[in-house]
PABA-964745 format. One record per residue (C-alpha): residue number from 1; x, y, z. Coordinates in Angstrom, 2 decimals, m for minus. Example, Ala and Ser with C-alpha at 12.3 -4.5 7.8 and 13.67 -1.06 7.14 Angstrom:
// PABA-964745
k	x	y	z
1	12.30	m4.50	7.80 $
2	13.67	m1.06	7.14 $
//
This chain:
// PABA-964745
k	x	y	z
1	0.00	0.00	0.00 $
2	1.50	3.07	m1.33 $
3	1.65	6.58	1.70 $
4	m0.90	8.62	m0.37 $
5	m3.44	5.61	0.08 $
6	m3.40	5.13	3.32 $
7	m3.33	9.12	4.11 $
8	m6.70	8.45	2.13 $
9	m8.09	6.29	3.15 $
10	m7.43	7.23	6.66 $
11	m9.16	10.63	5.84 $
12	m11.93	8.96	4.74 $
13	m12.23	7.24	7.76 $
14	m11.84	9.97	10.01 $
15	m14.79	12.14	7.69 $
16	m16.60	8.91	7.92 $
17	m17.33	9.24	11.50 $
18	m16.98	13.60	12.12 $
19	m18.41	12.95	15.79 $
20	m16.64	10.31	17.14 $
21	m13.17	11.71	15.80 $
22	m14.05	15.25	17.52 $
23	m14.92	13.21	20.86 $
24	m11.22	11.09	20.33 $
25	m9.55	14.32	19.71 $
26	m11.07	15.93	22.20 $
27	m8.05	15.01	24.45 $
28	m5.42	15.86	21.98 $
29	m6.89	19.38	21.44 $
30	m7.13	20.46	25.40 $
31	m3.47	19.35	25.81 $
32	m1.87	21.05	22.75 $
33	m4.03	24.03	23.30 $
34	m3.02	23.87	27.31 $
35	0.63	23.36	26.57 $
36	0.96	25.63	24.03 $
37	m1.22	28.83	25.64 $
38	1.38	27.88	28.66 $
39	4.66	28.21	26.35 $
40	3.11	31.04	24.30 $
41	3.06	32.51	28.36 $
42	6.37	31.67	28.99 $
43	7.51	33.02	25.51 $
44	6.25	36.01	25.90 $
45	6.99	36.60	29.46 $
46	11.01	35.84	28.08 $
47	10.74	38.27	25.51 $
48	8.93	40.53	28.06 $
49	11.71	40.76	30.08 $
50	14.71	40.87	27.71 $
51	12.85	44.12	25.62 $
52	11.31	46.00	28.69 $
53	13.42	45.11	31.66 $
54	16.39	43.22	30.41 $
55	17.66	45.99	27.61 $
56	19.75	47.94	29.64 $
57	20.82	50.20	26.61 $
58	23.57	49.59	23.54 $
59	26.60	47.33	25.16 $
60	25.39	49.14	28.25 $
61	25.16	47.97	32.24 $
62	24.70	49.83	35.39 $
63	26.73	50.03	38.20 $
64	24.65	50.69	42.24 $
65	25.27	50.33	45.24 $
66	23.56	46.87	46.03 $
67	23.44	44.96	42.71 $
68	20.63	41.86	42.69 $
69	19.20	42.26	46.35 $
70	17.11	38.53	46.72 $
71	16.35	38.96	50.41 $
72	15.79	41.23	53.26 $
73	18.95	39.97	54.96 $
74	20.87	40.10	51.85 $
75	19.50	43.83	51.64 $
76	20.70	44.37	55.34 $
77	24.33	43.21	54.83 $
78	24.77	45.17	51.34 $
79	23.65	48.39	53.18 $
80	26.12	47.83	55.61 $
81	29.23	46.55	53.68 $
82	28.45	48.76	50.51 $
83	29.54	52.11	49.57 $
84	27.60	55.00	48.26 $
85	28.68	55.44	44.42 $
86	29.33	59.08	43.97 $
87	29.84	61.96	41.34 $
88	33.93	61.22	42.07 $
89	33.57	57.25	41.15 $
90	32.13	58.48	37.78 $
91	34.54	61.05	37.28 $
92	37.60	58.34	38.22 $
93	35.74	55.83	35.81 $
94	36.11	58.39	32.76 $
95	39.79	59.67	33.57 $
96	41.44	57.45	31.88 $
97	39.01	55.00	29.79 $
98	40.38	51.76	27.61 $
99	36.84	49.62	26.97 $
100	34.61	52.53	28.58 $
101	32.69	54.57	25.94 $
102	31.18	56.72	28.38 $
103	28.83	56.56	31.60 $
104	26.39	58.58	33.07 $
105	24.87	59.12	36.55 $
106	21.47	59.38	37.44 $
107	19.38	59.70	40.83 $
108	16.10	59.92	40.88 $
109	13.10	60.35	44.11 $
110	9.16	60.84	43.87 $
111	6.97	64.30	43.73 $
112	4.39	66.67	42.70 $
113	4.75	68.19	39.39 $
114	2.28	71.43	38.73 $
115	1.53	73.46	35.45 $
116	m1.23	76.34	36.08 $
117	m3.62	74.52	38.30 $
118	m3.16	70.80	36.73 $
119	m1.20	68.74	39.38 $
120	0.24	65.28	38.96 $
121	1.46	63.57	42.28 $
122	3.65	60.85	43.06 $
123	5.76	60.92	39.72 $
124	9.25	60.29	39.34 $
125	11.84	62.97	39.47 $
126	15.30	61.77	37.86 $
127	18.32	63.79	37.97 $
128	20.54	62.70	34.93 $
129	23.88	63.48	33.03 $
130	23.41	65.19	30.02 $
131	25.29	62.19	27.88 $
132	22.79	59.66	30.03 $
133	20.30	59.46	26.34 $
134	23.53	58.30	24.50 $
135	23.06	54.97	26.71 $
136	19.45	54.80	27.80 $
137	16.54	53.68	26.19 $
138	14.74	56.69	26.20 $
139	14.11	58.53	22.90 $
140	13.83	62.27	22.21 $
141	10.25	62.67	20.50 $
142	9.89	66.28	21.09 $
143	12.92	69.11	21.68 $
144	16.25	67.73	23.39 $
145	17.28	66.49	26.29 $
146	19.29	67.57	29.06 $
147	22.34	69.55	27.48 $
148	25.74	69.18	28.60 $
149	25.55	73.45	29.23 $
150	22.27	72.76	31.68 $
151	24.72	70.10	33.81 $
152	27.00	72.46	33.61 $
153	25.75	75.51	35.06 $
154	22.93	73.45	36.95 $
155	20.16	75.16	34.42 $
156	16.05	74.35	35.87 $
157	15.41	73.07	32.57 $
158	13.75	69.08	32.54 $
159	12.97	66.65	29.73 $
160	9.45	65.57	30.26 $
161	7.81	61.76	30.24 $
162	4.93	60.99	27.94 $
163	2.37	61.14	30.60 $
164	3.60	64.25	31.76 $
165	2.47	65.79	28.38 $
166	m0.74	64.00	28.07 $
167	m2.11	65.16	31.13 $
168	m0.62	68.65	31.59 $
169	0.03	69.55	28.00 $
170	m3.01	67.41	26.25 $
171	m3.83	70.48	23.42 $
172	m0.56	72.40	23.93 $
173	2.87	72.33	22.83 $
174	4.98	72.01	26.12 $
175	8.29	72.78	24.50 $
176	9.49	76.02	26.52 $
177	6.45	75.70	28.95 $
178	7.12	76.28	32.41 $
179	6.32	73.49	35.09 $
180	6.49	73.55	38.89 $
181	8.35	70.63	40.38 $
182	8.62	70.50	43.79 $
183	7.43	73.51	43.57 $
184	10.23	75.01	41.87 $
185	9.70	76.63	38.05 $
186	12.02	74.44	35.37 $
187	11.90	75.21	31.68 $
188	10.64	71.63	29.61 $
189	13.11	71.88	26.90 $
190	12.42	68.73	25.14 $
191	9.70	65.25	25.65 $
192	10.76	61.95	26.07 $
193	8.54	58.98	22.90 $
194	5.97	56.88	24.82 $
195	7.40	53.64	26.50 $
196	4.31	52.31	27.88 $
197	4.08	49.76	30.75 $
198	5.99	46.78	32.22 $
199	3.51	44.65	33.69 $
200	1.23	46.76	34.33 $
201	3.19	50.04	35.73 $
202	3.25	53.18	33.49 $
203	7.13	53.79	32.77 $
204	6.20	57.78	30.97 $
205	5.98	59.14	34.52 $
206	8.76	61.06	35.31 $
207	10.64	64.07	34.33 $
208	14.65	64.50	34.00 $
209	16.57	67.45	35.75 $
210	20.20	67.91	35.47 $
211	22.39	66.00	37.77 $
212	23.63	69.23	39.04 $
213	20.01	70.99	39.68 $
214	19.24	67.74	41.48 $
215	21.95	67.54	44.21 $
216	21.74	71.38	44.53 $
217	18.49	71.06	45.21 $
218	18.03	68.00	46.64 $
219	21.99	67.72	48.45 $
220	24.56	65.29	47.01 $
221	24.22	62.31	50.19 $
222	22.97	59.25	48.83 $
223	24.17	57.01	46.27 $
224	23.68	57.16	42.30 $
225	23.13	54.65	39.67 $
226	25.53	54.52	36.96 $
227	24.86	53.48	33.26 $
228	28.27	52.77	31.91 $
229	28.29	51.62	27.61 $
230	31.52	49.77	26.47 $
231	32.89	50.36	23.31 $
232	31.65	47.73	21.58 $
233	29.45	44.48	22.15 $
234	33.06	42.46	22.35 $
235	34.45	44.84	24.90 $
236	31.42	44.56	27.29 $
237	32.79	42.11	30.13 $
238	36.19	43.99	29.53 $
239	34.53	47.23	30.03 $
240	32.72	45.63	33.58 $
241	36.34	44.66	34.34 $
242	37.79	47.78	33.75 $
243	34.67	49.11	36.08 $
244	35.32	47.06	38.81 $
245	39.64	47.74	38.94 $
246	38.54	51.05	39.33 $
247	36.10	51.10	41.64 $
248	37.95	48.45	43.94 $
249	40.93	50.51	43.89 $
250	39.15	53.84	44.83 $
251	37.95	51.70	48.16 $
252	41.12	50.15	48.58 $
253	40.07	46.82	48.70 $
254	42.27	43.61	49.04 $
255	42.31	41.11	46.47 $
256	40.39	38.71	48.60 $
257	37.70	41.33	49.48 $
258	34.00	41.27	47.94 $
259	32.97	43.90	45.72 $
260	31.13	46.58	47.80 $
261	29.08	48.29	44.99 $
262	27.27	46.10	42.17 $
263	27.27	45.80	38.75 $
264	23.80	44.69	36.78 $
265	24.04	43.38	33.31 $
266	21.61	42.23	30.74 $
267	22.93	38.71	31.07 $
268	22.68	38.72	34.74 $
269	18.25	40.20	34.70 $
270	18.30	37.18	32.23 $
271	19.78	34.50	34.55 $
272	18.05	35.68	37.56 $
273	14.40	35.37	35.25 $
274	15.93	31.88	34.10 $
275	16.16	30.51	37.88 $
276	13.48	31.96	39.46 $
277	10.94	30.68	36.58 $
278	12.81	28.13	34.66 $
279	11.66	25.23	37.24 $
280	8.38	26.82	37.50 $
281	7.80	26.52	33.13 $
282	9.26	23.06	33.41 $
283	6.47	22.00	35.89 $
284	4.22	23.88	34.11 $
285	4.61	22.16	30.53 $
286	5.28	18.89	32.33 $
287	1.91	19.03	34.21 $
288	m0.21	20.32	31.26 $
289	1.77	17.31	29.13 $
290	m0.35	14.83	31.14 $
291	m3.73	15.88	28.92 $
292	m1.65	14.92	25.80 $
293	m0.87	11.45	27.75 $
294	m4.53	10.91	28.59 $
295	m5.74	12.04	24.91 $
296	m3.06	9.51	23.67 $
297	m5.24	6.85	25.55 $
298	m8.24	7.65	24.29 $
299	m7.11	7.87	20.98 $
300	m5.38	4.12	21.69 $
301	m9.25	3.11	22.85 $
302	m10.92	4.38	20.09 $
303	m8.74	2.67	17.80 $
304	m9.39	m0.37	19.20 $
305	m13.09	0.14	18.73 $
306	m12.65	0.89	14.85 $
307	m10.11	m2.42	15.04 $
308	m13.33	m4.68	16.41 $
309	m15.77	m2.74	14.26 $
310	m13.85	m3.39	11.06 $
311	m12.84	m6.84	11.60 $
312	m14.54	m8.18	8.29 $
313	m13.07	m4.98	6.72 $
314	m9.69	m6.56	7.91 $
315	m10.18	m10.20	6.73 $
316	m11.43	m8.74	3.20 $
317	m8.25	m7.46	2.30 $
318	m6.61	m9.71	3.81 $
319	m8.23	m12.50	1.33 $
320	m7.66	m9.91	m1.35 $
321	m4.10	m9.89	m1.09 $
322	m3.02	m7.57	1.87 $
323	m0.31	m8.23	3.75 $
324	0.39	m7.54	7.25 $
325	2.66	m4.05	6.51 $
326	m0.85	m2.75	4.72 $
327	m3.24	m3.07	7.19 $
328	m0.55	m1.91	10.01 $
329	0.13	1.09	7.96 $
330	m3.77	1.92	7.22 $
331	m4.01	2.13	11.27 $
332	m1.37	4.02	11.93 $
333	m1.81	6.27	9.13 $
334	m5.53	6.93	10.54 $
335	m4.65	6.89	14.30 $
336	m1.34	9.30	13.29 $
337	m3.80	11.66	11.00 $
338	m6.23	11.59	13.80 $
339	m3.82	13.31	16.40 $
340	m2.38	15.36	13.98 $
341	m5.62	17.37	13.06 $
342	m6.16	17.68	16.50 $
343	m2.73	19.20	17.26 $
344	m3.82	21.74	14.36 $
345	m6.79	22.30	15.52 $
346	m4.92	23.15	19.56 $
347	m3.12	24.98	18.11 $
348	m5.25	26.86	16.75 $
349	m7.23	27.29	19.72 $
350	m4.35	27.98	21.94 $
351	m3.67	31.23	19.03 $
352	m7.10	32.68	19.44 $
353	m6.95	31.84	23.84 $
354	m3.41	33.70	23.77 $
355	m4.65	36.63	21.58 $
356	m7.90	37.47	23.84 $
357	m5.90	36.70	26.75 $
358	m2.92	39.54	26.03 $
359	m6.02	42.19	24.64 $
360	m8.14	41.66	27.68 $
361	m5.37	41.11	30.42 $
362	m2.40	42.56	29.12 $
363	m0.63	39.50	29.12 $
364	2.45	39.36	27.18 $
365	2.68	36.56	25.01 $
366	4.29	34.75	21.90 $
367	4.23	32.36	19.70 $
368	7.16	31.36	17.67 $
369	7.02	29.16	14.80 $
370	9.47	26.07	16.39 $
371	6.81	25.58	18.78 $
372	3.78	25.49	16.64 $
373	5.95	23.12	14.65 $
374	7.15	20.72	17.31 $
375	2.81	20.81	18.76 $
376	1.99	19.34	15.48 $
377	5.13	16.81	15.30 $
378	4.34	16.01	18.80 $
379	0.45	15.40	18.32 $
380	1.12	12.70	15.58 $
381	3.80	11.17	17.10 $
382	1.36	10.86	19.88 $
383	m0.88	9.30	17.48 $
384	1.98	7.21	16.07 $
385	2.74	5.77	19.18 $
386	m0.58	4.87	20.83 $
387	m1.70	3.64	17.09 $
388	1.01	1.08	17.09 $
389	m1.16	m1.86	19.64 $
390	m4.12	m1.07	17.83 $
391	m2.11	m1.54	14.26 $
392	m0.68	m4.27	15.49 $
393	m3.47	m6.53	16.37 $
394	m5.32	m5.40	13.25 $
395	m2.49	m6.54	11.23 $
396	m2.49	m9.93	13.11 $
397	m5.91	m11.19	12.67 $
398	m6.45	m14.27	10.71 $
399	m8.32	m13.45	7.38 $
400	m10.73	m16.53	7.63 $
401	m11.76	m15.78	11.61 $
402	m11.85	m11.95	10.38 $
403	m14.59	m13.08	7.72 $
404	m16.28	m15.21	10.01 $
405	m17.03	m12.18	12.45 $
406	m20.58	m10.94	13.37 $
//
């Protein structure tokens, strides 16, 4: 029996009987669809993270005082042991540069922020080098940004978030507007493009200041954040190195000492999102696996219910001239087909779940094309495999006790 044939005839079989393949399949579909809604999740929760929290800027990482902080006593030691990083560690970091292409400082605290008698509260006020938009993520949409003249004669003049011009500036053009922050007048020279949200919290609430207006204002105690960019994606651990001879030696620590500041990288938001969910997807996608186990079964059962029902079916070919490969192939070629349309039609349940769930929820998601592919090579394999008993005794039974069956 040629492929084609047996891909036909174990179409017609299936269109034969449109109920009782749904009801077979009815296993199969629930655990591609549950498995792959659950990796879309995971997908998109990975891709999530590396666009929104994990891209820390081009060939760019960030030097603080505490680094990953995983627990409250890990919190308490690090605020002990650590070391404010200052406006002189930043300075010391650009004197002499080798992998460093440059590195800005930022600090940042919350307030009010007032134009005419509009009042926002609670928003985020960031003072910033002027060079910081060279290495964030932030993009100029409107204006400039903080100027390296503003830094350096400590200018009130502020780049302004997205939200900041929607609600205060929602028919106006704010560019050379003058806003209260703090309650203190600043010029907004330039607006920052929409960034949106990251799970949920708005990230276009704030407003930059320079560096220089903030610590006059606001005093110079308490530690900065540093955004350092290497020269080049090949230079970055170089450029961390470079970071970390510098700042060790400006705290005069001893070979053997830890660090006592910390350096974040892309790579390290990555591999702390890999261990804290990595076993939790695993046991996710291994539990939801156990409805493709159970539709497997079925699908074994109900092909043992078309083997007794077609018994004379069998024993005819069998007189006709069948041999044992034929009828083990028709089987499998129906019980394979079987799971295989309903992987496709999971799938495509687990497209149309994943798309209401991320426009109603604002869940991220994704769905790459390796996993659609291995769902459907997975479903008939399924099919494959639980076909083969069923196949098997089909392709055993004697053609005279076949033909003699009721």
């Amino acid at each position: 029996m040629k492929f084609s044939e047996a891909m036909r005839l174990a179409l017609a079989t299936i269109a034969a009987h449109k109920l009782r393949s749904f009801l077979t399949l009815l296993g199969i579909i629930l655990g591609v669809a549950t498995v792959r809604v659950v990796v879309s999740l995971i997908e998109g929760f990975n891709a999530y993270v590396e666009d929104k929290i994990a891209n820390l800027g081009s060939n760019a990482f960030i030097v603080n005082k505490f680094g990953f902080i995983t627990s409250f006593q890990e919190f308490i030691e690090k605020s002990k042991r650590n070391k404010d990083i200052t406006m002189d560690d930043l300075r010391a970091i650009l004197e002499h540069p080798n992998y460093v292409k440059t590195a800005a400082a930022m600090s940042f605290r919350r307030g009010e922020i007032k134009y005419e008698t509009k009042s926002l509260q609670d928003f985020s006020i960031r003072g910033a080098s002027a060079n910081m938009i060279d290495i964030d993520t932030t993009k100029v949409d409107q204006g400039r940004y903080i100027s390296s003249g503003d830094d350096e004669h400590a200018r009130y003049t502020c780049f302004a978030g997205h939200d900041i011009v929607s609600q205060l500036f929602p028919m106006t053009d704010p560019i050379g507007k003058t806003i209260k922050i703090e309650g203190l007048e600043f010029q907004v020279v330039g607006t920052a493009q929409e960034i949106g949200t990251i799970f949920g919290n708005p990230q276009d609430s704030f407003v930059v200041i320079p560096i220089s207006t903030y610590q006059k204002i606001y005093g110079s105690r308490g530690s900065l954040m540093l955004r350092v960019a290497a020269i080049g994606p090949d230079a970055l651990e170089k450029a961390q190195d470079e970071v970390r001879v510098v700042l060790r030696a400006r705290r005069h620590l001893n070979y053997k000492d830890q660090d006592n500041f910390g350096i974040v990288t892309s790579d390290a938001i990555n591999n702390l999102r890999q261990q804290m969910f990595g076993t939790i997807s695993f046991v996710a996608v291994m539990v939801t696996s156990i409805c493709l186990v159970v539709g497997g079964i079925v699908v074994m059962n109900m092909m043992l219910v078309s083997v007794t029902e077609r018994t004379q079916e069998v024993g005819i070919r069998k007189s006709l001239g069948a041999r044992r490969r034929d009828i083990l192939k028709q089987f499998l070629a129906e019980s394979t087909v079987l799971s295989l349309c309903g992987g496709a039609v999971g799938v495509g349940t687990a497209y149309v779940l994943s798309k209401i769930g991320s426009a109603l929820l604002s869940v991220p998601t994704a769905l790459p094309i390796f996993w659609t592919i291995l769902a459907l090579v997975v479903s008939a394999s399924i099919g494959l495999f639980f076909g083969i008993y069923p196949a098997w005794k089909a392709a055993k039974l004697d053609p005279i006790v076949a033909l003699r069956a009721e």
